[in-house]
C-alpha positions, 0 to 999 in steps of 0.5 A: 500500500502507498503511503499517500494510501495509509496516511488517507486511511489513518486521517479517516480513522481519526476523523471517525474517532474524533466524531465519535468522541464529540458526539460521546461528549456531547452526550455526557454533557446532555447527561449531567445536564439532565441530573441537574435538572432532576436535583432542582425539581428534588430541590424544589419539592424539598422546599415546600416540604420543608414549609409544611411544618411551619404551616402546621405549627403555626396551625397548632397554636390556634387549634385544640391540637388536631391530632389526625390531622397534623399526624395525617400531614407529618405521614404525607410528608416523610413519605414525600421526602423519603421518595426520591429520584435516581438517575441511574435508574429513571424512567417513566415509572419511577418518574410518576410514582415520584409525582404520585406521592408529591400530589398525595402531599398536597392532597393530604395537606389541603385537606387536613389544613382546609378542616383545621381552618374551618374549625378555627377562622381566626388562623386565616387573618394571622399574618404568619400564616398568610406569609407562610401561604404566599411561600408555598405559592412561591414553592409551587411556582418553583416546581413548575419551573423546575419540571418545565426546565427538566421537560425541556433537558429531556426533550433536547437530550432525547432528540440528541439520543434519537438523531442519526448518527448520533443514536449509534453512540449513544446505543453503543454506550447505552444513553437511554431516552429519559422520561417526562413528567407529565401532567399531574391527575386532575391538573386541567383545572387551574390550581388555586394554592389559596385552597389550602388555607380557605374554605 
């Protein structure tokens, strides 16, 4: 073989393994792109569990110690920080059981807090309890953010995993589509966060 040839073929070798490389990188970049986008949503939802127990102390100091309630909105809560995602492992499943018991939260706070509230009318006007609504309705902005964000990195990753030629690394190095997060039960109706606390 001529050396003119050899030297085309190692250029061609190289360019492929260059390609290869990028897209490689590119991927892995999309990936940790990906694992930040599933800390902030973690992140967000941490935030609001951790405003639950304010609501509720500031709750007890107006009722008789409601008892099931509260222990119904501690159960809720523990379940929801104890339920986390993993990257390693994410999918469609995890995904929305992960929602699942995010929304069981709300549902079991709303319910709860909405009976001590009617039992007790005067905690509606108490100026830490309005401050700590208006931080949950903050909360809850952010988690929508958070999950539109993570909706968005998916989307541009699984288009990058799904492209040709692209999809031939990332089959060889088994860069998997991820899953979205989808619209919670219910969610065609406008949430009213207000709900939590009034009649």
């Amino acid at each position: 073989m001529k050396k003119g040839g050899l030297l085309l073929i190692i250029l061609i070798l190289g360019a492929i393994a260059f390609w290869g490389v990028s897209i490689y990188n590119s991927l892995v970049a999309k990936q940790e792109t990906m694992e930040q986008a599933v800390g902030d949503v973690q992140a967000a939802y941490q935030k609001r569990a951790d405003q639950i127990p304010n609501v509720a102390a500031t709750a007890k100091q107006y009722s008789d110690y409601e008892g099931d309630a509260f222990k119904n909105i501690v159960e809720a809560r523990a379940k929801a920080t104890s339920t986390t995602l993993d990257m390693a492992n994410l999918n469609d499943q995890q995904l929305a059981n992960y929602q699942k018991v995010q929304d069981e939260l709300m549902k079991t706070m709303r319910a709860n807090l909405n009976v001590i509230v009617e039992r007790y009318p005067d905690l509606k006007a108490n100026t830490l309890y309005l401050n700590l609504q208006e931080s949950i309705e903050s909360c809850e902005n952010q988690i929508a953010n958070a999950r539109r964000n993570f909706n968005e990195k998916a989307r541009e990753y699984n288009q990058t995993v799904r492209r040709f030629p692209a999809n031939i690394i990332a089959g060889m190095f088994h860069f998997d589509k991820m899953p979205y997060f989808e619209a919670s039960e219910g969610a065609e109706q406008a949430p009213n966060v207000k709900d939590l606390f009034n009649e």
